[in-house]
C-alpha positions as CSV (number, residue, x, y, z in Angstrom):
1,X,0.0,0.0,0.0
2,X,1.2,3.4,-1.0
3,X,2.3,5.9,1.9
4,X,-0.7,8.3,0.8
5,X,-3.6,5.8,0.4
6,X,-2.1,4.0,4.0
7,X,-2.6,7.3,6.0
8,X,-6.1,8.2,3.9
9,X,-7.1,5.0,5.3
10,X,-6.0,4.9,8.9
11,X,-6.9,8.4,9.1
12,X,-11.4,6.9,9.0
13,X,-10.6,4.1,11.5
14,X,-12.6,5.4,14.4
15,X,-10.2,3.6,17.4
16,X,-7.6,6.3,16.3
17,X,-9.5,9.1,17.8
18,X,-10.7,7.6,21.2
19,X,-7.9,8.4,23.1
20,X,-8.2,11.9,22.9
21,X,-9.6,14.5,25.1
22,X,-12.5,16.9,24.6
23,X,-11.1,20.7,23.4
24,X,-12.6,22.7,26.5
25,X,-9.6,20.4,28.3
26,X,-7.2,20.6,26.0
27,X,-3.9,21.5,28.4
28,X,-1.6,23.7,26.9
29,X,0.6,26.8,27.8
30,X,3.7,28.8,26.1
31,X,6.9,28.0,25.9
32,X,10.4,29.1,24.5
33,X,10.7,33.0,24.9
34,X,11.7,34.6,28.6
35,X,10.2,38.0,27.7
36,X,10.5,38.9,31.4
37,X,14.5,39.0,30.6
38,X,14.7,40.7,27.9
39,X,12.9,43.2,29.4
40,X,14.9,44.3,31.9
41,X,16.4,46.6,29.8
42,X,13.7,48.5,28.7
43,X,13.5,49.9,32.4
44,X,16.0,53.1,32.6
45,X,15.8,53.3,35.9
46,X,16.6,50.0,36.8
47,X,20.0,49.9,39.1
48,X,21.8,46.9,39.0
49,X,24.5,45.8,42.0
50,X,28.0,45.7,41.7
51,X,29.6,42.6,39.6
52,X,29.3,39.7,41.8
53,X,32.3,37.7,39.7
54,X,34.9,38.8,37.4
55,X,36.2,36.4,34.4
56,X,38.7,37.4,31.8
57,X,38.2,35.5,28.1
58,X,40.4,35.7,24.8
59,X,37.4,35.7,23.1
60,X,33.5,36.6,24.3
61,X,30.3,36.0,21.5
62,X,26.8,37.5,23.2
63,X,24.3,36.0,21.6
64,X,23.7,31.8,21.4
65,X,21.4,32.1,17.9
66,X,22.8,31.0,14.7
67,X,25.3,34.0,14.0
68,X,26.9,33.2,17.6
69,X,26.8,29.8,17.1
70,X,28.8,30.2,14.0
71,X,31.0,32.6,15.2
72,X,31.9,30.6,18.1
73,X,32.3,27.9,15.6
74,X,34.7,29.9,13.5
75,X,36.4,30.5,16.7
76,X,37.3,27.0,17.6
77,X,38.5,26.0,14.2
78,X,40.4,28.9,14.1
79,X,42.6,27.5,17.4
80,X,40.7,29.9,20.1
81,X,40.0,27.9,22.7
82,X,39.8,30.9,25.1
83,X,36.0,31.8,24.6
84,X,32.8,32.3,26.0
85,X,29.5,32.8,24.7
86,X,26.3,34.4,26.9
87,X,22.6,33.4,26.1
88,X,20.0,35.1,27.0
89,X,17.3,31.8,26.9
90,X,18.1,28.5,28.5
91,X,18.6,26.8,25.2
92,X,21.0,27.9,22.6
93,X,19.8,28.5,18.3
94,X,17.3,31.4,18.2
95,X,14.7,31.6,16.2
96,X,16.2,28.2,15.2
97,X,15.1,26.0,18.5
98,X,13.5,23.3,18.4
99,X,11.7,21.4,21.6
100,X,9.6,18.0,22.7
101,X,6.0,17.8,22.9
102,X,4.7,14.5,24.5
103,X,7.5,12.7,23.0
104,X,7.5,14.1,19.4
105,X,10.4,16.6,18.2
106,X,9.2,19.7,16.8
107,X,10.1,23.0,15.4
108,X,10.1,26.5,17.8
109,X,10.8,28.2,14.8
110,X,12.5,28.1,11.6
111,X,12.0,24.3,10.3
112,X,13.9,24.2,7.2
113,X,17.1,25.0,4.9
114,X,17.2,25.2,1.2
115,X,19.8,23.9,-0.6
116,X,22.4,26.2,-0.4
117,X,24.1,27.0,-3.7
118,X,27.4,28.1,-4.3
119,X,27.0,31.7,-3.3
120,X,27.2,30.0,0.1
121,X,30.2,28.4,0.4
122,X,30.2,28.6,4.7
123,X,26.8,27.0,4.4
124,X,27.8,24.3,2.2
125,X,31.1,23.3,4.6
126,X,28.9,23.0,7.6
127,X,26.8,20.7,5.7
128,X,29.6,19.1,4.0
129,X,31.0,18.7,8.1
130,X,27.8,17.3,9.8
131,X,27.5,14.4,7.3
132,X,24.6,15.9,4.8
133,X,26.5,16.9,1.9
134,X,29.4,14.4,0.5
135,X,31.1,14.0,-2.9
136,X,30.4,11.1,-5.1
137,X,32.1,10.5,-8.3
138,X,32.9,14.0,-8.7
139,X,29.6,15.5,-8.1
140,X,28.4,17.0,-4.8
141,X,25.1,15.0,-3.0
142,X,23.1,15.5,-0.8
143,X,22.2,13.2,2.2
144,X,18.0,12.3,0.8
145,X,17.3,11.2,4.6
146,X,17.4,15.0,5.4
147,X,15.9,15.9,2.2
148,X,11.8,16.5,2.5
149,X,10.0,13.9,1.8
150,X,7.5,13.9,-0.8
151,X,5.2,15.4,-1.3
152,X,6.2,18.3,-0.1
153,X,3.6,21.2,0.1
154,X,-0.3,21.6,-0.8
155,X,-3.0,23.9,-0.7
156,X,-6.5,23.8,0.8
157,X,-7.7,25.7,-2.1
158,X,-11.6,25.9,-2.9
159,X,-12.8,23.0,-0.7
160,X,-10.4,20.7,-1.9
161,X,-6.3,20.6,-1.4
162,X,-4.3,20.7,-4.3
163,X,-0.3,19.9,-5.1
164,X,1.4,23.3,-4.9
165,X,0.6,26.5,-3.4
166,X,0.3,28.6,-6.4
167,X,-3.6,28.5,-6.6
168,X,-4.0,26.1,-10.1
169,X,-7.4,24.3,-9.2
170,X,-10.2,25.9,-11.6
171,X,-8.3,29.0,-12.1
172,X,-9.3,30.7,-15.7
173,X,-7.3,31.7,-18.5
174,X,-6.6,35.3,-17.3
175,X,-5.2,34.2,-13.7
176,X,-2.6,31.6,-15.7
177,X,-1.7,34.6,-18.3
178,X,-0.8,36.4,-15.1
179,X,1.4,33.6,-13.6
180,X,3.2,33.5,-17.0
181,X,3.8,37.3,-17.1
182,X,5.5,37.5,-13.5
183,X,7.2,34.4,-14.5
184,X,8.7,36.5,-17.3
185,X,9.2,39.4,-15.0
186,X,11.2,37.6,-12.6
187,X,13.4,36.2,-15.3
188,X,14.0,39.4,-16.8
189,X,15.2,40.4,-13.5
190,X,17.9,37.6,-12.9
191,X,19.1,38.4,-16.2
192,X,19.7,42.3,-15.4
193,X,21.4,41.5,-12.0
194,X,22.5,39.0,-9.5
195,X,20.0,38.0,-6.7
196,X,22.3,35.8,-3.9
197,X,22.0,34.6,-0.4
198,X,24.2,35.4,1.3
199,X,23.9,39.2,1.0
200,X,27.2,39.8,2.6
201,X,29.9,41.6,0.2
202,X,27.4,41.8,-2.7
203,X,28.2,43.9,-5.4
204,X,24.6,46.0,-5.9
205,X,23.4,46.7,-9.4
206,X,21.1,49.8,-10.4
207,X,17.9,47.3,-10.7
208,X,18.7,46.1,-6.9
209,X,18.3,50.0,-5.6
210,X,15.4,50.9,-8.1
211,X,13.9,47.9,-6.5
212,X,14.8,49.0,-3.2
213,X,12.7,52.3,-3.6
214,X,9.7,51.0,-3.6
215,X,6.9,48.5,-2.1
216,X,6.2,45.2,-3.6
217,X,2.6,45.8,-4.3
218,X,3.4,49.3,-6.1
219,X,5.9,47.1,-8.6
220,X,3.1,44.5,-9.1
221,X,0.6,47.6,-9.7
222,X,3.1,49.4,-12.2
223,X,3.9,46.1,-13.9
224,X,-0.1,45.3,-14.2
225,X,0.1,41.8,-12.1
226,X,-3.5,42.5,-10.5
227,X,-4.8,39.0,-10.3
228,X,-6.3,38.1,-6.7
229,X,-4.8,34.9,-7.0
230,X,-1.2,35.6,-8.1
231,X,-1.5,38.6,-5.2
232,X,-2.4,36.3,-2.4
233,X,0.7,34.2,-3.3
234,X,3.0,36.8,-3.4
235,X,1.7,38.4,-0.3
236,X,2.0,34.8,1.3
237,X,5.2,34.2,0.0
238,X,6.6,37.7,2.0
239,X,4.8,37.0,5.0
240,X,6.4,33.5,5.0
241,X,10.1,34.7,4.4
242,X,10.1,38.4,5.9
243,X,7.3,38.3,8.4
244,X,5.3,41.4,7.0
245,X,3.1,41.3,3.5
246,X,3.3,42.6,0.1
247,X,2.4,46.0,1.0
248,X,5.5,46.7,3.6
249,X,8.1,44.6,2.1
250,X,10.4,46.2,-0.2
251,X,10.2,45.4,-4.5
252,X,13.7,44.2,-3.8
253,X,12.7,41.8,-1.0
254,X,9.8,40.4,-3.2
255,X,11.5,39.8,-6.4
256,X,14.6,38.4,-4.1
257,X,12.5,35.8,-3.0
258,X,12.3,33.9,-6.1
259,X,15.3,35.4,-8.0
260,X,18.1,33.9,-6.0
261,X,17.4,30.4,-5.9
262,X,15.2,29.1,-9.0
263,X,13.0,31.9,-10.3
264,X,9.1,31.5,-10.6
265,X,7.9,29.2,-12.5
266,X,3.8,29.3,-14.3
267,X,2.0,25.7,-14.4
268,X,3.0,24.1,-17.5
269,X,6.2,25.7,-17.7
270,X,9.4,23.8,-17.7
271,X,11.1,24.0,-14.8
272,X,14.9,24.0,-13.5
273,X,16.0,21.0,-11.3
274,X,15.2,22.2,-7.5
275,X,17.7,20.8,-5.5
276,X,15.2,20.8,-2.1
277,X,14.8,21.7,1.1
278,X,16.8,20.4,4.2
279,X,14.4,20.0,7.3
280,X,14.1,17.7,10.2
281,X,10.8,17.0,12.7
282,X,12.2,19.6,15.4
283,X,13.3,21.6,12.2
284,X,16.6,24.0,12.5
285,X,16.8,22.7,15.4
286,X,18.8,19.7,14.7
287,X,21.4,22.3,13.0
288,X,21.3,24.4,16.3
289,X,21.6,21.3,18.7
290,X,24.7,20.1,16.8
291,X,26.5,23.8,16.6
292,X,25.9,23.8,20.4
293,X,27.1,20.8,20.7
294,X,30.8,21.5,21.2
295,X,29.9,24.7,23.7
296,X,27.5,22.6,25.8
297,X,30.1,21.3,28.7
298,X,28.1,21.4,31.9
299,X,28.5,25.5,33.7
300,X,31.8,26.1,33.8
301,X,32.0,25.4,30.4
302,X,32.1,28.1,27.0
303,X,28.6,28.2,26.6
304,X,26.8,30.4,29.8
305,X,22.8,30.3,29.4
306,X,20.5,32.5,30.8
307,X,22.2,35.5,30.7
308,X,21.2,39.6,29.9
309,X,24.0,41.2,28.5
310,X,23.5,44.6,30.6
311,X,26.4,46.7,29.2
312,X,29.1,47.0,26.2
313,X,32.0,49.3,26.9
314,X,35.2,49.5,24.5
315,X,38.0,49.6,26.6
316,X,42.1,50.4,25.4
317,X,43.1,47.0,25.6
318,X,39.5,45.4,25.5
319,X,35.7,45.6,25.9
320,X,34.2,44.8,29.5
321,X,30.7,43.2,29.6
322,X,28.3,43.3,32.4
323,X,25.6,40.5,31.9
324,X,22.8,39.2,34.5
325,X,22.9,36.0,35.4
326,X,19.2,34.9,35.7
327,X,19.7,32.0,37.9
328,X,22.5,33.2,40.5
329,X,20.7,36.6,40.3
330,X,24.5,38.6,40.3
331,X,25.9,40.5,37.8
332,X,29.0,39.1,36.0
333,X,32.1,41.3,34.9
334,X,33.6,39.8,31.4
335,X,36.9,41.6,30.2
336,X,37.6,40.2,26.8
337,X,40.1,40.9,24.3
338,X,37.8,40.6,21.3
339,X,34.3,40.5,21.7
340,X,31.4,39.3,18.4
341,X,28.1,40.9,19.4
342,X,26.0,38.6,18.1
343,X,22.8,40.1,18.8
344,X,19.7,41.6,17.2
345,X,20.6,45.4,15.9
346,X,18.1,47.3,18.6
347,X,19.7,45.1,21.3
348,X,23.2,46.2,20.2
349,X,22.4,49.6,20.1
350,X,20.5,49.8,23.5
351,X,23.1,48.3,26.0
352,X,26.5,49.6,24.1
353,X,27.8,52.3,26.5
354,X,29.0,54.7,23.2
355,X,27.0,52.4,19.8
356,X,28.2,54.1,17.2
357,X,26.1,55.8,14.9
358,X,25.8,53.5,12.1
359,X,24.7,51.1,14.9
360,X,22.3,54.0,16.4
361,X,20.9,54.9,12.9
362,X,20.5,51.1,11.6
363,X,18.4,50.6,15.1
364,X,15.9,53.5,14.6
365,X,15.1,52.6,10.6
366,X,14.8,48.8,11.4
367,X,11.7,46.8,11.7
368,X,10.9,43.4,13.1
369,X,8.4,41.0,13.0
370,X,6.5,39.2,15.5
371,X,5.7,35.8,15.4
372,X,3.7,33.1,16.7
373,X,4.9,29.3,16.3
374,X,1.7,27.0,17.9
375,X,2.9,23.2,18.3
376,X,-0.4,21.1,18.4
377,X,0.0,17.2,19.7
378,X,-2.3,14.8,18.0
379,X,-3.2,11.2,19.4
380,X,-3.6,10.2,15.7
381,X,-3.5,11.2,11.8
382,X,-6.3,13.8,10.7
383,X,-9.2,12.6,8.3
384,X,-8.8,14.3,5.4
385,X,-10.5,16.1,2.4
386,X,-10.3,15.1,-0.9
387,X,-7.0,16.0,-3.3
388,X,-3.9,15.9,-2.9
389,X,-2.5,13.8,-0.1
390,X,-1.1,14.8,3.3
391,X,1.9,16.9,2.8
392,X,4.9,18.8,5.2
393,X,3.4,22.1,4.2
394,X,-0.1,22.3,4.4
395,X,-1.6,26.0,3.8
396,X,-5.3,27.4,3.6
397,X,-5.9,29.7,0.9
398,X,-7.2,33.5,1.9
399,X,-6.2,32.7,5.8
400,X,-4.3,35.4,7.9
401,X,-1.7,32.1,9.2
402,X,0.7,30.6,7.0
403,X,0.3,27.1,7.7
404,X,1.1,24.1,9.7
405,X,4.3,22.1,8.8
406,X,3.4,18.1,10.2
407,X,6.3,17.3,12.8
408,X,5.8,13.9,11.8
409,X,6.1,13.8,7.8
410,X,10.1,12.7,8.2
411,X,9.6,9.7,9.0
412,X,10.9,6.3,7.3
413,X,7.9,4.1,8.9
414,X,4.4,5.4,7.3
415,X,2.3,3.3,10.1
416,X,0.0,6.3,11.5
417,X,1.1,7.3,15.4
418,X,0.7,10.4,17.0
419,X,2.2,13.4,15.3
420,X,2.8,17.3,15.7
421,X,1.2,19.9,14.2
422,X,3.6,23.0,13.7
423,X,1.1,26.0,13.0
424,X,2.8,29.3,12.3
425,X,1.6,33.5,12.3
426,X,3.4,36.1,11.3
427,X,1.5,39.2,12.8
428,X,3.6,42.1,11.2
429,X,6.1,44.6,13.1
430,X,3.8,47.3,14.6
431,X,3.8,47.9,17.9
432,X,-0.1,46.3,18.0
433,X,1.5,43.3,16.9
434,X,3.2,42.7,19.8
435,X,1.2,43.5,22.3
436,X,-1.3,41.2,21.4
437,X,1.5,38.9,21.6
438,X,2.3,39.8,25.3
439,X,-1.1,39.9,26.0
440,X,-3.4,37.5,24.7
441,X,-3.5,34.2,26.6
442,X,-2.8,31.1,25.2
443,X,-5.8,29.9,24.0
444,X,-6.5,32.9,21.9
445,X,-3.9,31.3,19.4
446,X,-5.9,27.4,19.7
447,X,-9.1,29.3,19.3
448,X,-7.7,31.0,15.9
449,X,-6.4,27.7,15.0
450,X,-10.1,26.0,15.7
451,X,-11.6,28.7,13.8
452,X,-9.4,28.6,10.5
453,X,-9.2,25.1,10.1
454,X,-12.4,23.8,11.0
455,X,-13.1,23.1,7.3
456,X,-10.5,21.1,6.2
457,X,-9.9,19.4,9.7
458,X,-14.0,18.7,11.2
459,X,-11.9,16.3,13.5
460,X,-8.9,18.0,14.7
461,X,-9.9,19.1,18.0
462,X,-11.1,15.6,18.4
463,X,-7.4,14.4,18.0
464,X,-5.8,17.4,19.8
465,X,-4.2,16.8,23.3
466,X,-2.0,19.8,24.0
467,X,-0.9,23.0,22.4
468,X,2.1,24.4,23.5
469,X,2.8,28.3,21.9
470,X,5.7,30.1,21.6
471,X,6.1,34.3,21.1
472,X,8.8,35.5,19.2
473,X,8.6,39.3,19.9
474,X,11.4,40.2,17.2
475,X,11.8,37.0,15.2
476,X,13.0,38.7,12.3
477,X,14.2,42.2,10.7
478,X,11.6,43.4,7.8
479,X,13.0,44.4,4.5
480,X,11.4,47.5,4.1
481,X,11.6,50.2,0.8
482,X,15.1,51.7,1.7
483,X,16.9,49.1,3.5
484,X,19.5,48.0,0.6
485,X,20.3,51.8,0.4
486,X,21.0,52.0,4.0
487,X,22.8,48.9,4.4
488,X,25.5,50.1,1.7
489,X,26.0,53.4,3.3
490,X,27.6,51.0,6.5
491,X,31.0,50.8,7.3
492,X,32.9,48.6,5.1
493,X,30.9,49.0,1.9
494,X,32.4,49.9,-1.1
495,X,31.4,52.6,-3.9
496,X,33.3,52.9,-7.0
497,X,32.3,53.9,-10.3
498,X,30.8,50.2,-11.0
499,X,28.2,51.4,-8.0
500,X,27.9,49.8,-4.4
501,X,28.6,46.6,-2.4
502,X,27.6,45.5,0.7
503,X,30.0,45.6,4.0
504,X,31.0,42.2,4.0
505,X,32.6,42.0,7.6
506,X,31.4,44.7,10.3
507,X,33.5,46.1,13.1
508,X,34.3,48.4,15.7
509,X,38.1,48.4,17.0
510,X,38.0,45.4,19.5
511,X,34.4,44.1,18.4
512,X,32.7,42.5,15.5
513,X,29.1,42.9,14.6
514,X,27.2,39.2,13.7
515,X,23.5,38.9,13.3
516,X,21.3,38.1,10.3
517,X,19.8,41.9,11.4
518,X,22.4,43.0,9.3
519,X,21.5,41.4,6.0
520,X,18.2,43.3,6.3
521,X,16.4,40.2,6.9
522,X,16.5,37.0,8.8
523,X,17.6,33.6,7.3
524,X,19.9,30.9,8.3
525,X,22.1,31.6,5.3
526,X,22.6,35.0,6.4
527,X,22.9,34.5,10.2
528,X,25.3,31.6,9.5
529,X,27.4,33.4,6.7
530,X,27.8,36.9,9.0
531,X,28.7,34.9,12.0
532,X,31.1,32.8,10.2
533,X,32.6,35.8,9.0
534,X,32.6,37.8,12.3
535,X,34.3,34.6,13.9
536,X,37.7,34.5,11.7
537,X,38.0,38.4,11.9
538,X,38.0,37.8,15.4
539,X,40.8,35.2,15.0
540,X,42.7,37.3,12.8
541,X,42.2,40.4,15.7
542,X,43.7,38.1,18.2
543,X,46.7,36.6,16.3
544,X,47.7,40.1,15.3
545,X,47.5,41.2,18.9
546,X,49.0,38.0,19.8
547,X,52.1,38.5,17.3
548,X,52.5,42.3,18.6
């Protein structure tokens, strides 16, 4: 029996669903984000006590997300043993955790990787080191275990799911002559300039910075792509990868979505080969867990958790840190000789003693989303409508969410068993935005969940037995009209008369700037490749000093 027809099957078999409890006692709570730490630093009149401890470091990386994982990384290969990195959660990745609901791994955040091409060659030797990328007869493979499984995504689109999430069910003649004419659009564009990920160190060509002037939606409206079907795509697609829609995101951002890895392709046109998606059931949290890995030696080890990085001060032969440590509840004194600030661009700027202005001016124009990732346990495999079969990436047409990714589709043995349901929200970057993330309760999110998907899943509260929700305040930096421009106005870009690059490396004296923040937006590739980068310039800091 095929995978699809075995879990169309199992999914009717009324035993499945008698285990579960009724939704009014459905248990459930959040999870993942300490908000209250955070926090303290939005308090100006907070007055902290004199450092407890003092500890001196060759090397010091604030931030545990993927940028400081990878510069800690870069670190150790590069023979500096003499580090530290502070973490402001209990668990190190970011926006990249992952967790364990009632025995099933599943995603806190981001929950996948593409591909990386050859534009990310720091990428490509981490996967190459962790065993998912080897070299066979001369060609380059990648590990299909870690590869999604097929199928891959589907679309609950008028009453019935379909392969895809372009809308293609029923749609008329006019709606296809659209896809084809932003197909064309998008390939006009990578032919006029070079769309890449990572951003760092590229060169910028006219078309990125006309692009950069202006929203997505006013490009769609001057180009006449108008069709309701083609919009709520596009719009999806920016909510999805930048956490704001259409009508925020820059032209750049949108057309950057599909230009850099394999274009846009209309039904019925041939397409190129797509070499996947990396993802895992706890998503990029299997790549976090493994960069930790080496940091993770009990507390007196390089990687100190639950820690607020209080204040940043450039000193003449180092910088001195004062972080809180959340569980002692003592301030600790770090004086490093090199220290990678590995932290979002508004947290940077808030607790250096003297942020530069490049820092200060990059914090004021920057916008971030908030997001909500809702892990729903099920006792057994959803009934489901008719179409196209149960997928990773399962996505309602016209709904405010993006989705739910199934914790569970990874798997080798296609016998049904209980399973998680990863449902995501971006809610935009406006200050309303997050306060209805601070303040609605938890089952505000399972009663939006209830609501949208009562169509396509009658049964799913019937299978539900707990929801666990996790905030993610500023998950992601927003690549609004203007951002490109600013970004290659930062130290380390270069103008010349062939036009502007991006800063590949950032830096202050005796510290290094690593955070997907400054990229403009927020993807592994980015955080990985700045991090990376912000690493061996520290090594290169200390050997010079060293050599002195």
């Amino acid at each position: 029996m095929k995978r699809r027809d075995w879990l169309a099957a199992a999914a009717g078999l009324p035993w499945l669903s008698s285990c579960a409890p009724a939704a009014s006692a459905l248990p459930g709570g959040f999870q993942g984000m300490a908000f209250e730490r955070g926090h303290l630093l939005r308090d100006p009149a907070q007055r902290w006590p004199a450092p407890a401890v003092s500890r001196r470091v060759g090397a010091l990386v604030l931030g545990a997300g993927i940028a400081g994982l990878a510069a800690a990384r870069a670190l150790r290969q590069g023979g500096v043993d003499d580090l530290a990195v502070l973490e402001l959660e209990d668990q190190a990745g970011g926006n990249s955790r992952g967790t364990v609901l009632d025995g099933q791994p599943c995603p806190m955040g981001a929950h996948y990787l593409p591909v990386p091409s050859d534009d990310a060659p720091q990428v490509q030797a981490l996967l190459e080191e962790l065993g998912l990328r080897r070299r066979e007869a001369g060609r380059w493979v990648i590990d299909e275990l870690h590869l999604c499984h097929s199928p891959q995504e589907r679309l609950y689109f008028q009453g019935r799911w379909q392969d895809s999430l372009l809308p293609q069910q029923d749609v008329g003649p006019a709606t296809l002559a659209q896809y084809r004419l932003f197909a064309r659009r998008v390939g006009e564009c990578q032919r006029q300039a070079r769309f890449v990920v990572p951003m760092a160190g590229q060169a910028l060509a006219p078309l990125h910075l006309a692009l950069d002037a202006l929203t997505f939606d006013d490009w769609l409206q001057r180009e006449g792509l108008s069709d309701p079907q083609l919009r709520w795509y596009l719009d999806y697609c920016c909510r999805d990868d930048y956490g704001c829609g259409s009508s925020q995101v820059s032209a750049w951002a949108g057309i950057h979505y599909f230009a850099c890895r394999h274009g846009f392709h209309a039904p019925g046109d041939e397409e190129a080969d797509d070499p996947g998606v990396l993802t895992w059931p706890e998503g990029n949290g299997w790549l976090a867990a493994r960069l930790a890995e080496p940091l993770q030696q009990g507390r007196s080890g390089p990687l100190f958790t639950g820690r607020v990085v209080l204040r940043i001060e450039a000193q003449r032969h180092g910088v001195l840190v004062d972080s809180w440590d959340c569980t002692a509840r003592r301030v600790e004194r770090w004086l490093a000789a090199h220290c990678v600030l590995a932290l979002p661009v508004h947290v940077a700027a808030r607790v250096l003693s003297a942020p530069p202005d490049w820092v200060l001016g990059t914090a004021r124009r920057w916008q971030h989303a908030a997001w909500v990732v809702a892990n729903l346990h099920l006792s057994a495999p959803l009934q489901d409508r008719p179409g196209a079969a149960p997928a990773w990436d399962n996505v309602l047409y016209g709904q405010a969410d993006l989705g739910y990714v199934d914790a569970g589709h990874q798997r080798l043995d296609p016998r049904p068993r209980p399973t998680v349901l990863s449902f995501y929200t971006a809610l935009g970057s406006t200050g309303a935005a997050r306060r209805q993330l601070l303040e609605q309760p938890w089952t505000h999110w399972l009663e939006q969940i209830q609501t949208a998907y009562r169509s396509p899943h009658p049964d799913l509260m019937r299978h539900a037995t707990r929801l666990a929700v996790t905030r993610h305040g500023h998950a992601m930096a927003v690549p609004v009209p203007g951002v490109l421009r600013h970004l290659a106005g930062l130290p380390g870009a270069v103008s010349s008369r062939g036009g502007l690059s991006l800063p590949a490396v950032l830096g202050e004296g005796r510290m290094g700037f690593a955070h997907g923040d400054w990229s403009g937006y927020s993807v592994f590739e980015e955080a990985f490749s700045r991090g990376h980068m912000a690493g061996w310039a520290a090594v290169r800091a200390l050997r010079g000093r060293s050599e002195d």
